[in-house]
C-alpha positions as CSV (number, residue, x, y, z in Angstrom):
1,X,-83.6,-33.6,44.5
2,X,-84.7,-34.8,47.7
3,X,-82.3,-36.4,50.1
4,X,-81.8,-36.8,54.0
5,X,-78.8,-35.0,55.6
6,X,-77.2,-33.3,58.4
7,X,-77.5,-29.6,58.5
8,X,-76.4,-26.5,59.9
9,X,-79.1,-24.0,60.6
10,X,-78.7,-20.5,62.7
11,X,-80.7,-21.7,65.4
12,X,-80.0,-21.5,69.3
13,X,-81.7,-24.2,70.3
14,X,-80.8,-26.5,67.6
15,X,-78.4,-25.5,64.8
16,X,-77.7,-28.9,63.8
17,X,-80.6,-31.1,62.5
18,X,-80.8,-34.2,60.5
19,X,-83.8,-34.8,58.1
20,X,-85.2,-34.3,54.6
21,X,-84.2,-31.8,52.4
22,X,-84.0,-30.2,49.1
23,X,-80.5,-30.6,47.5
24,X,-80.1,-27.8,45.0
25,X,-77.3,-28.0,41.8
26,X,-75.8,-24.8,40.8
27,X,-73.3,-24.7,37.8
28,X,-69.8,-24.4,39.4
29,X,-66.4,-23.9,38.3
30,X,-63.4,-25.5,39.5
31,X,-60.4,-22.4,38.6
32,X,-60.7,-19.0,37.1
33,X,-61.1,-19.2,33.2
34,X,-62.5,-22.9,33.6
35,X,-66.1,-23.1,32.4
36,X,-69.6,-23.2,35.1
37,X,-70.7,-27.2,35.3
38,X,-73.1,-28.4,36.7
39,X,-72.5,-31.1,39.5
40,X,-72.6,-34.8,38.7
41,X,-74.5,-36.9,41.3
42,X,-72.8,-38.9,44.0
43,X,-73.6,-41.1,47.2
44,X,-71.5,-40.2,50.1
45,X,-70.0,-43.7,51.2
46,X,-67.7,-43.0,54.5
47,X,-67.5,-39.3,56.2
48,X,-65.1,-38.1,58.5
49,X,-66.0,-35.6,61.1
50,X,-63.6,-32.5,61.5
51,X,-63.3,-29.6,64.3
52,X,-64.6,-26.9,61.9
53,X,-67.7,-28.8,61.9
54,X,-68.2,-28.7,65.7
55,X,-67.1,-24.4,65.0
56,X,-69.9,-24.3,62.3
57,X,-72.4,-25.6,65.0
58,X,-71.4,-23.1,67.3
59,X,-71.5,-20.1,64.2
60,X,-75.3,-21.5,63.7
61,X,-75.8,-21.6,67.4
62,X,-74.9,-18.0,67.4
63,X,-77.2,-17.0,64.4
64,X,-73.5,-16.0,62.5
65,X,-74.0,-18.9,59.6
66,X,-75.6,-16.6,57.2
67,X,-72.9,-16.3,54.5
68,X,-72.3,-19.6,54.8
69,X,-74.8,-21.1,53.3
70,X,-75.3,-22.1,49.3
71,X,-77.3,-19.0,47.7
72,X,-80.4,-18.6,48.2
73,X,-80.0,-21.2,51.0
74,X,-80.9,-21.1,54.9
75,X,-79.0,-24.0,55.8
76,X,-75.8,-25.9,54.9
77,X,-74.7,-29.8,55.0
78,X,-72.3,-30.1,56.8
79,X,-68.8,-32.8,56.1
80,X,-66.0,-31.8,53.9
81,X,-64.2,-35.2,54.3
82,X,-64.8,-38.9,53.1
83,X,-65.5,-40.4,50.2
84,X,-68.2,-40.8,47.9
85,X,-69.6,-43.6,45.1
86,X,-69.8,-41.5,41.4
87,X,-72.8,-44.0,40.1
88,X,-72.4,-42.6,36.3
89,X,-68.8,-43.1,36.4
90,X,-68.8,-46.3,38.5
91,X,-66.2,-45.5,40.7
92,X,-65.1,-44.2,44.5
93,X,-63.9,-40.5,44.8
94,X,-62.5,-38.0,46.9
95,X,-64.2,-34.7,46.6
96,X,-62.3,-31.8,46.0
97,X,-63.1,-29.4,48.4
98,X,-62.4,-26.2,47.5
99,X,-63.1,-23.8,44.0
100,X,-64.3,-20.9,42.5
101,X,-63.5,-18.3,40.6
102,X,-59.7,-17.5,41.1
103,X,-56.3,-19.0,39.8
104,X,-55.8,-21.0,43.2
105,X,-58.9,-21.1,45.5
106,X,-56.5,-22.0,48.7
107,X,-54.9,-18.5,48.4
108,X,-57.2,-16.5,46.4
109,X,-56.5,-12.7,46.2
110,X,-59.1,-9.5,47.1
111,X,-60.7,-9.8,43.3
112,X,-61.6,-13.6,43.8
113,X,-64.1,-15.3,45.5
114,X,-64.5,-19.3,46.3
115,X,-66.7,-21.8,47.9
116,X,-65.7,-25.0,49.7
117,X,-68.3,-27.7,49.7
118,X,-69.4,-28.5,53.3
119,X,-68.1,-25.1,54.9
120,X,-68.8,-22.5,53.2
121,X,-71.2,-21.7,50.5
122,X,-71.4,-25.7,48.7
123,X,-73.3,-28.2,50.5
124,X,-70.9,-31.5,51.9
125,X,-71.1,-35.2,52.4
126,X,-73.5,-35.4,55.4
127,X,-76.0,-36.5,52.9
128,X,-77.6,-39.7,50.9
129,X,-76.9,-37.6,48.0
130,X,-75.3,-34.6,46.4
131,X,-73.9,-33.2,43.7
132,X,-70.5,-32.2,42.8
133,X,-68.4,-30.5,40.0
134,X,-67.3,-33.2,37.8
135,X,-63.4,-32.0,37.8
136,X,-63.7,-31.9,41.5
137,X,-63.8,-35.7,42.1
138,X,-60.3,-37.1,42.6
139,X,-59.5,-40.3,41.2
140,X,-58.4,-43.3,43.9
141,X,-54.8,-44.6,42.7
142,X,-54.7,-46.8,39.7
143,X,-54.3,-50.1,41.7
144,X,-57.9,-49.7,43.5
145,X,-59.6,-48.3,40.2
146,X,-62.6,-50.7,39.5
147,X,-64.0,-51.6,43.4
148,X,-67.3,-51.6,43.7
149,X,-67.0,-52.0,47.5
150,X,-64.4,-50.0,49.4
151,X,-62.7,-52.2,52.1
152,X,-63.0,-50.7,55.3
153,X,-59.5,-49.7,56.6
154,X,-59.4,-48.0,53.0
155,X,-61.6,-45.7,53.8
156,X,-60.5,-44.8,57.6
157,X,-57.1,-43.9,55.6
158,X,-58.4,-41.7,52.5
159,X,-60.9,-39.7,55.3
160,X,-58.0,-37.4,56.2
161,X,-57.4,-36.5,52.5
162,X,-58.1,-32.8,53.0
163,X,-56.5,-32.6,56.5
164,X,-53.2,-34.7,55.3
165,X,-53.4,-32.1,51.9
166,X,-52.8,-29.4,54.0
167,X,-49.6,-30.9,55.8
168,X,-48.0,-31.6,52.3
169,X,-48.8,-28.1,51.6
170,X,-47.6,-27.2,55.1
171,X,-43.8,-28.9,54.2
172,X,-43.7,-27.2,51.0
173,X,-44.1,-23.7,52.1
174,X,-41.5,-24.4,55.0
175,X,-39.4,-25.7,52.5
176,X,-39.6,-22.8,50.4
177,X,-39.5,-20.4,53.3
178,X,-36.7,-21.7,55.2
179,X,-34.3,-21.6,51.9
180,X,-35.2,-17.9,51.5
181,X,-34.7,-17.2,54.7
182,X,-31.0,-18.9,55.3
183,X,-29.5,-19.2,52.1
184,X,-27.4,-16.8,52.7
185,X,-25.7,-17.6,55.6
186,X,-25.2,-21.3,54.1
187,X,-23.5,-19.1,51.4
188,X,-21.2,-17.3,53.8
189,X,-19.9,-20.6,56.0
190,X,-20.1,-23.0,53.2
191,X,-18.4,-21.2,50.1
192,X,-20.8,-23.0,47.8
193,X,-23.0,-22.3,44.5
194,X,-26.3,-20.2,45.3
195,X,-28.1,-23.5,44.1
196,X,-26.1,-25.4,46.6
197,X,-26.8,-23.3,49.6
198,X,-30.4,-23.3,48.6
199,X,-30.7,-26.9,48.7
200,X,-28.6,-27.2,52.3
201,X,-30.6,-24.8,53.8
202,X,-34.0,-26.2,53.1
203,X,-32.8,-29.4,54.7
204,X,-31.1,-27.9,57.8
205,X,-34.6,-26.1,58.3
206,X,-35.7,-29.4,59.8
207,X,-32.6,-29.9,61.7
208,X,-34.2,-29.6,65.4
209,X,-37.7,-29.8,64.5
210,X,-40.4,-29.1,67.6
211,X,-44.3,-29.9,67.4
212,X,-46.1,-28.2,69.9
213,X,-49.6,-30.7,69.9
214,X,-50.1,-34.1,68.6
215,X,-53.8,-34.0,67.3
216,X,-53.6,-35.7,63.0
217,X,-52.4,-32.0,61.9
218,X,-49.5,-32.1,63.9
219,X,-48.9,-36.0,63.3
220,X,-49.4,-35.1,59.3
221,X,-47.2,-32.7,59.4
222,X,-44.4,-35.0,61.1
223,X,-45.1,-37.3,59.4
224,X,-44.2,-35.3,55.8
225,X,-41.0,-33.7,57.6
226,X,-39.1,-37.3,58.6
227,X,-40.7,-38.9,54.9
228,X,-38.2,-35.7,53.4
229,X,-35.9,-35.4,55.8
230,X,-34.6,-38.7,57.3
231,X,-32.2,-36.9,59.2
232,X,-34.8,-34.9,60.9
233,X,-34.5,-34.8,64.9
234,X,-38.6,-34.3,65.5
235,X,-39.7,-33.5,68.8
236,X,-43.7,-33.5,69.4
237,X,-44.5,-31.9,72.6
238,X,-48.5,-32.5,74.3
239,X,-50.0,-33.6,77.5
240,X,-50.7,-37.2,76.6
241,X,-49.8,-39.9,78.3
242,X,-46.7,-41.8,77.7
243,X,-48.6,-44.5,76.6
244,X,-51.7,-43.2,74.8
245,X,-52.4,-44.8,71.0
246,X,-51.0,-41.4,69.8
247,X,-48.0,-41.1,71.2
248,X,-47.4,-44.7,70.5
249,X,-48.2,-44.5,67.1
250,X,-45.6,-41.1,66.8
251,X,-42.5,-43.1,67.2
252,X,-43.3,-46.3,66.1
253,X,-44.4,-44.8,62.5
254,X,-42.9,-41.0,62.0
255,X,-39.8,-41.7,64.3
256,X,-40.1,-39.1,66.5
257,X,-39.7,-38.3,70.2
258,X,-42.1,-37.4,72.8
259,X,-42.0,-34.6,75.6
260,X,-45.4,-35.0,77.8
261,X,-45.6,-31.2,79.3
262,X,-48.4,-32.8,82.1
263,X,-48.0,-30.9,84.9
264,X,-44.7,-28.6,83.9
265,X,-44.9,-24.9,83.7
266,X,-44.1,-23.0,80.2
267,X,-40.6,-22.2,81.4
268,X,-39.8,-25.9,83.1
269,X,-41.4,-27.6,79.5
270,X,-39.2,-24.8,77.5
271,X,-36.1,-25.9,79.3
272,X,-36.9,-29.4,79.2
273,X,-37.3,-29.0,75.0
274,X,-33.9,-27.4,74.6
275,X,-32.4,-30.1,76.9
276,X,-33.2,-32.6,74.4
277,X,-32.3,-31.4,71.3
278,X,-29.4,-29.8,72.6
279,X,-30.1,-25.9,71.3
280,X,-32.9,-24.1,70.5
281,X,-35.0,-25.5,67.6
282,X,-34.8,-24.8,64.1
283,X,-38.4,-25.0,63.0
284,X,-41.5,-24.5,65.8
285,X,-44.9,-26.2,64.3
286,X,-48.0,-24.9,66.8
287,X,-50.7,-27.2,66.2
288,X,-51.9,-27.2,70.1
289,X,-54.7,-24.4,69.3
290,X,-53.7,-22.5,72.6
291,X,-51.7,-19.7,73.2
292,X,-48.9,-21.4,75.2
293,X,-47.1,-22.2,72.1
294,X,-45.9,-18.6,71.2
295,X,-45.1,-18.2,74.8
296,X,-42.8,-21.2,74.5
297,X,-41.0,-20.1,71.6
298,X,-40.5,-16.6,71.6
299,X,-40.4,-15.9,75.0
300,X,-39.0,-19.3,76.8
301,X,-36.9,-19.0,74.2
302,X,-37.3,-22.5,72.2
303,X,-37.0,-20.8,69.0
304,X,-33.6,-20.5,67.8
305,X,-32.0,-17.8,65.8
306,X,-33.1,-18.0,61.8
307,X,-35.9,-20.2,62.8
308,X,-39.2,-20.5,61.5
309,X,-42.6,-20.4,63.7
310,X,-45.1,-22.3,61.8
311,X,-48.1,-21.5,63.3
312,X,-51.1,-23.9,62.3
313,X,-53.4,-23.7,65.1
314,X,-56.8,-22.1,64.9
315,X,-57.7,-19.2,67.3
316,X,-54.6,-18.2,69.6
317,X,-52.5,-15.2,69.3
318,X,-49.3,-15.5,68.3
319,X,-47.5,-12.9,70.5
320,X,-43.7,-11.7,70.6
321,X,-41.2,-9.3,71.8
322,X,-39.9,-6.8,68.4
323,X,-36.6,-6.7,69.9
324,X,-35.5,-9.8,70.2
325,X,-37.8,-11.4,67.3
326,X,-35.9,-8.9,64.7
327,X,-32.7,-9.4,66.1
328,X,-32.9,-13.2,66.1
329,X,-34.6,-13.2,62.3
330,X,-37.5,-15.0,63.1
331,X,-40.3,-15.9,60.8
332,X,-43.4,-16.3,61.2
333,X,-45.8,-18.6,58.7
334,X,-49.2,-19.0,58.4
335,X,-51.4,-20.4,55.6
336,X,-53.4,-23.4,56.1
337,X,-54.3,-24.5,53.1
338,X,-53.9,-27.0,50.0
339,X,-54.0,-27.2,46.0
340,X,-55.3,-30.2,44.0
341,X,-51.8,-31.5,43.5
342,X,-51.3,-31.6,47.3
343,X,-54.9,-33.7,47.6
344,X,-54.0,-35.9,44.7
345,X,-50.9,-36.8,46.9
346,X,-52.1,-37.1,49.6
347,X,-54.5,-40.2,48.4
348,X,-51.4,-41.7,46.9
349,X,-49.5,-41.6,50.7
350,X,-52.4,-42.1,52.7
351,X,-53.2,-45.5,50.9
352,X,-50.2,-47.1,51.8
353,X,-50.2,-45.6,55.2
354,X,-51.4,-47.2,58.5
355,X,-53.3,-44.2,59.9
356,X,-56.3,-46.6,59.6
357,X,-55.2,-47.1,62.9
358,X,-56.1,-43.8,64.3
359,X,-59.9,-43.8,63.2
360,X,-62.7,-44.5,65.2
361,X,-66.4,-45.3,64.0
362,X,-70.0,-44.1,65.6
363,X,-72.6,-46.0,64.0
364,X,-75.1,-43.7,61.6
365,X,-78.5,-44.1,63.5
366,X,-76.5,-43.1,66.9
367,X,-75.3,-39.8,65.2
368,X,-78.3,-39.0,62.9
369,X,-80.9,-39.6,65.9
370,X,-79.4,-37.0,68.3
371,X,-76.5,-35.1,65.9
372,X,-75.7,-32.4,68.4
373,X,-75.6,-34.9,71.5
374,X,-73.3,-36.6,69.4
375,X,-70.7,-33.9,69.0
376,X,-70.7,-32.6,72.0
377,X,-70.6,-36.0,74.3
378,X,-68.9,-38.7,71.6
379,X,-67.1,-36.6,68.9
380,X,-65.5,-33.6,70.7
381,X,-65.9,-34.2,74.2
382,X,-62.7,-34.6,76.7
383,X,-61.5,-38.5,75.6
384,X,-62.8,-38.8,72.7
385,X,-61.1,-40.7,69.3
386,X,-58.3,-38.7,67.8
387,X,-60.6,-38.9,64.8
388,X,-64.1,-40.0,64.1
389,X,-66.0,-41.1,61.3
390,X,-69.0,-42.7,60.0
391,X,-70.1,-45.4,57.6
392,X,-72.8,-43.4,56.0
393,X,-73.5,-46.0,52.9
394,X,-72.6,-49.6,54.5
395,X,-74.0,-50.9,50.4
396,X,-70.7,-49.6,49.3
397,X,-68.1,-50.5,52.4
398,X,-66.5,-54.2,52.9
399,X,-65.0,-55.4,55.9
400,X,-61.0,-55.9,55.7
């Protein structure tokens, strides 16, 4: 089948391109055991544009997309978040991003392999077209079943299904993690059942919470600690301003307070964090993508003993000293990823959520005419949106 698209190519010059091309259907399966289906075709209605997109353009920039790409293949669309029209079903869906052939694609084992459409090995949603495993596309909750146009601020709120997936996912291994990991000394001061002390020490995981960033995976991520834990004290920690939309939007919806390290050295901005919550923290999210975070915790000391370091950023070293991070029983997590169950929640929260507010639009014809100039000036350049995203199908979007 024929469509137009964006698409990654290893080219220097020009890795991404938008024009005509060939969309191929390969029989996929969802989870190990399931059976190969073809995909079932759908029109791409509203895309979102994420920052391993712009890290695919460089890959293809560098001639390193090769296993990337659908078999057989020397190019792959691009988008892995939005929504899509299923015309033989007659409904909107979110695309489930991620199978193959293992038990749990999001943390298959050496034996397994997977492909994620959009990243790595499955065309995305960049497209007039594709196709997509049938068990792959996620029903919108019951109350927006039968639309046959998608209202607008809809849409801006289901784009950050994957991203929001995660973040749920994020909570739950923390969660799990952080009861492990001080059960027992809830045991010892408490006196109570092992059940009991599992519980408490979940919950006091999130005591002094820190965020070190406030891009959506940081905001996600608060935003599933304080709906969990009311009693949370979060503290997000970044170099906006005061009174940037983010920030703003931070306290008035997730509750949290704000630290702006502008200007303040790791050791000023570590002491200024412990001033405020009193102690070290309990948990330590990174979502900053620098290396400044570790710093702060382990070595300003921001961590406290028994805490967790969550680190969710892409890229940095996490770095530490062996003597005092064993003798303070630290942990340190790292997993970004989701399952279905996470996805299929996080369409239920997100569409009574208001991070419609956070979503900006760049009209198709500016992206498509000049794609790369549109990353690197509009998308992901210094002051951009916190998020961007596109109407790619206006025939299937109404205005709120």
């Amino acid at each position: 089948m024929n469509t137009k698209a964006t698409y990654f190519v290893n080219d220097s010059e020009k890795p991404l391109r938008y024009g005509e091309i060939n969309i191929i259907n390969p029989p996929r399966q969802r989870l190990r055991g399931e059976p190969l289906k073809e995909g079932v075709e759908a029109v791409p209605v509203f895309c979102g544009f994420c920052g391993t997109d712009f890290e695919l353009m460089k890959m293809g920039k560098n001639g390193a997309l090769g296993e990337k790409f659908p078999e057989g293949e020397k190019r792959l669309i691009n988008g892995h978040e939005g929504v899509v029209w299923v015309p033989s079903e007659n409904r909107f869906a979110i695309v489930l991003i991620r199978g193959g052939d293992s038990f749990d694609p999001t943390r298959f084992s050496e034996d397994e392999s997977y492909f994620e459409y959009g990243c790595d090995g499955a065309d995305g949603l960049f497209s007039d077209k594709n196709f997509f495993n049938p068990d792959m596309l996620l029903h919108l909750p019951e109350k927006y079943e039968g639309l046959k146009k998608l209202p607008l601020s809809l849409a801006k709120k289901l784009v950050f299904s994957d991203p929001y997936a995660c973040a749920i996912f994020q909570h739950e291994r923390m969660c799990d993690i952080g009861a492990a990991q001080n059960f027992r000394v809830v045991l010892a001061r408490d006196k109570c059942s092992k059940d009991e002390a599992l519980e408490k020490s979940a919950e006091e995981t999130f005591s002094k919470t820190v965020i070190f960033g406030l891009g959506t995976t940081g905001l996600f991520i608060g935003d599933q600690i304080r709906r969990n834990h009311p009693d949370a004290d979060i503290l997000f920690i970044a170099r906006s301003d005061e009174n940037s939309e983010k920030v703003k939007f931070a306290k008035k919806y997730i509750g949290a307070s704000y630290l702006c390290s502008y200007g303040l050295g790791e050791k000023e901005t570590a002491e200024k964090i412990k001033s405020y919550l009193g102690s070290p923290c309990s948990v330590f999210v990174g979502t900053s993508g620098t290396e400044i975070e570790s710093r702060i915790a382990f070595e300003h000391g921001v961590l406290g003993c028994n805490g967790i370091y969550d680190s969710f950023s892409l890229g940095p070293h996490v770095t530490f000293d062996t003597m005092p991070f064993g003798f303070k029983n630290h942990v340190i997590l790292s997993s970004i990823n989701f399952t279905q169950k996470h996805m299929e929640e996080a369409i239920r929260i997100l569409s009574e959520s208001h991070f419609d507010e956070l979503v900006e639009l760049i009209d198709k014809d500016v992206f498509t005419i000049d794609p790369i100039d549109a990353y690197l000036n509009k998308i992901y350049c210094k002051g951009a949106p916190l998020k961007t995203a596109v109407v790619w199908n206006k025939e299937y979007i109404s205005e709120d």
